[in-house]
C-alpha positions as CSV (number, residue, x, y, z in Angstrom):
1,X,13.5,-11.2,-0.7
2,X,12.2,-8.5,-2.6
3,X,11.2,-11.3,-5.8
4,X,9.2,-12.9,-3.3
5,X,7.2,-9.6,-1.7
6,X,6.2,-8.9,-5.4
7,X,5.2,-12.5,-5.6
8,X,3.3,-12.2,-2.9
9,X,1.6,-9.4,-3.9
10,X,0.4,-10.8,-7.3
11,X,-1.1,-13.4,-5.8
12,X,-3.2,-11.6,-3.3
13,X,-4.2,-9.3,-5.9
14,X,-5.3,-11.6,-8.3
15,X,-6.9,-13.9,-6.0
16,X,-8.9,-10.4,-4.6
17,X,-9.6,-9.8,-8.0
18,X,-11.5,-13.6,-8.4
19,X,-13.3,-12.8,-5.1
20,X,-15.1,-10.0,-6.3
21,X,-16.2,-11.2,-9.4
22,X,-20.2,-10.9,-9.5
23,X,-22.2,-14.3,-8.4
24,X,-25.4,-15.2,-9.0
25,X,-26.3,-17.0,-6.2
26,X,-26.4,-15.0,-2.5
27,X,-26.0,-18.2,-0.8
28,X,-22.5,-19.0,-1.9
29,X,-19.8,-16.9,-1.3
30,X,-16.0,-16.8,-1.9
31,X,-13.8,-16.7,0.9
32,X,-10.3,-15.7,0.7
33,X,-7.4,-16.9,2.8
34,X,-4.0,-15.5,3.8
35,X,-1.7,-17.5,5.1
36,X,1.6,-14.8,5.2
37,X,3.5,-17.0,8.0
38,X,3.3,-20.2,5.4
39,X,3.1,-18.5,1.9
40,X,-0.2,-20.2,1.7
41,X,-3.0,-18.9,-0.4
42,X,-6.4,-19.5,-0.9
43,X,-9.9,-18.5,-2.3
44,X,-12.4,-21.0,-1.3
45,X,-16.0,-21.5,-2.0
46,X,-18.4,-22.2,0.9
47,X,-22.2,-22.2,1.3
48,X,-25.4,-23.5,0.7
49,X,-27.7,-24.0,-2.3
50,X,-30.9,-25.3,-1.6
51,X,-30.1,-28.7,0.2
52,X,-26.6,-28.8,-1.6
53,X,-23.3,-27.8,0.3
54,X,-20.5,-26.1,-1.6
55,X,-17.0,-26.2,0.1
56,X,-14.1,-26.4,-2.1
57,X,-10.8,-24.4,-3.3
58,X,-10.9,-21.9,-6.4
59,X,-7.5,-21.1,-6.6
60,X,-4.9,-22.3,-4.0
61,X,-0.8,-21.0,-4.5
62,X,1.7,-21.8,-2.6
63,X,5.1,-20.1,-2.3
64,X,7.8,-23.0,-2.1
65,X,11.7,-21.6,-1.7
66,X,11.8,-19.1,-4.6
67,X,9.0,-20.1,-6.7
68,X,5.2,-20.1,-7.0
69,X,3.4,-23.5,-6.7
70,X,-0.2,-23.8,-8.3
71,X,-1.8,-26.6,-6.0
72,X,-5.2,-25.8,-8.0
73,X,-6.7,-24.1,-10.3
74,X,-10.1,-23.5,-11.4
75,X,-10.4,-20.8,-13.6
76,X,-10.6,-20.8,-17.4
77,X,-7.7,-18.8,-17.7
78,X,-5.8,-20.0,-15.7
79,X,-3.6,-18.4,-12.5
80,X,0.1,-19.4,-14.3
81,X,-0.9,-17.6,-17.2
82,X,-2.1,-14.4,-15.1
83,X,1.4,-14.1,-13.6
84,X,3.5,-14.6,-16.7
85,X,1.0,-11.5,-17.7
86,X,2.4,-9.3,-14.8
87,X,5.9,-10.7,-15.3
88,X,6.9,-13.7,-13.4
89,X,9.0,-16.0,-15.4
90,X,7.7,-19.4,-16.1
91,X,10.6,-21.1,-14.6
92,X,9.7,-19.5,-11.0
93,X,6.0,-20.9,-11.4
94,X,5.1,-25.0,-10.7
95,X,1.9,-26.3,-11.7
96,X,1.8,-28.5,-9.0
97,X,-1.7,-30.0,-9.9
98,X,0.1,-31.8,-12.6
99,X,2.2,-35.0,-11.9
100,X,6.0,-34.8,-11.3
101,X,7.3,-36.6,-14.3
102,X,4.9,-34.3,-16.2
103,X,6.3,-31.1,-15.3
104,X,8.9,-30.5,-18.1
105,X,6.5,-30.8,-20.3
106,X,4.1,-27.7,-19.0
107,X,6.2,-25.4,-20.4
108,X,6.5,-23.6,-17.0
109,X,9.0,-24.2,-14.2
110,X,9.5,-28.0,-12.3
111,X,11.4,-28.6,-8.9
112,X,14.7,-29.6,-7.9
113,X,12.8,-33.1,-7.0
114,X,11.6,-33.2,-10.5
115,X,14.7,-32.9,-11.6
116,X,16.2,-35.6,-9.5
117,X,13.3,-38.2,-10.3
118,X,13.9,-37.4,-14.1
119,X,17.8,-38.4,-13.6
């Protein structure tokens, strides 16, 4: 339990940490979202640019059982890589955004349904 508070924690620290990164553009902001009851997490983009609408996920984690699940990720470093840096293993992190079947490849953690589809 306590592996997953820290978890949590990371996550909402880094994803605060993208939020307040400076923008260029007033009209658009970044909009984080908290989901504690679901483990769901979020930073979202949302406004307007001229005639243009902008509504999309950043960064979007997941915690799934024990481990951290990257459902997306748009940053050039990349969220996985940020939590290795504060010391989360690799095997407790999913990229989720990749395929099953390519999982064991990422160098970072898969499911238990990976596992099965591989056998």
């Amino acid at each position: 339990m306590e592996k997953l508070a820290t978890y949590r924690r990371y996550i909402r620290q880094l994803l605060k940490t993208y939020a307040e990164l400076p923008t260029n553009d007033e009209q658009v902001k970044r909009e984080l979202l908290f989901d504690t009851e679901h483990d769901r997490y979020q930073l979202m983009i949302i406004g307007w640019r001229g005639h243009e609408r902008f509504h999309g996920s950043i960064i979007h984690v997941d915690i799934i059982g024990d481990q951290i699940w990257v459902q997306y990720d748009g940053t050039e470093t990349g969220i996985a890589n940020e939590l290795v840096a504060f010391g989360v293993p690799k095997d407790d992190i999913v990229l989720a955004f990749h395929a099953p079947y390519k999982r064991k490849y990422t160098g970072f953690g898969s499911s238990i349904e990976d596992s099965q589809q591989a056998a």
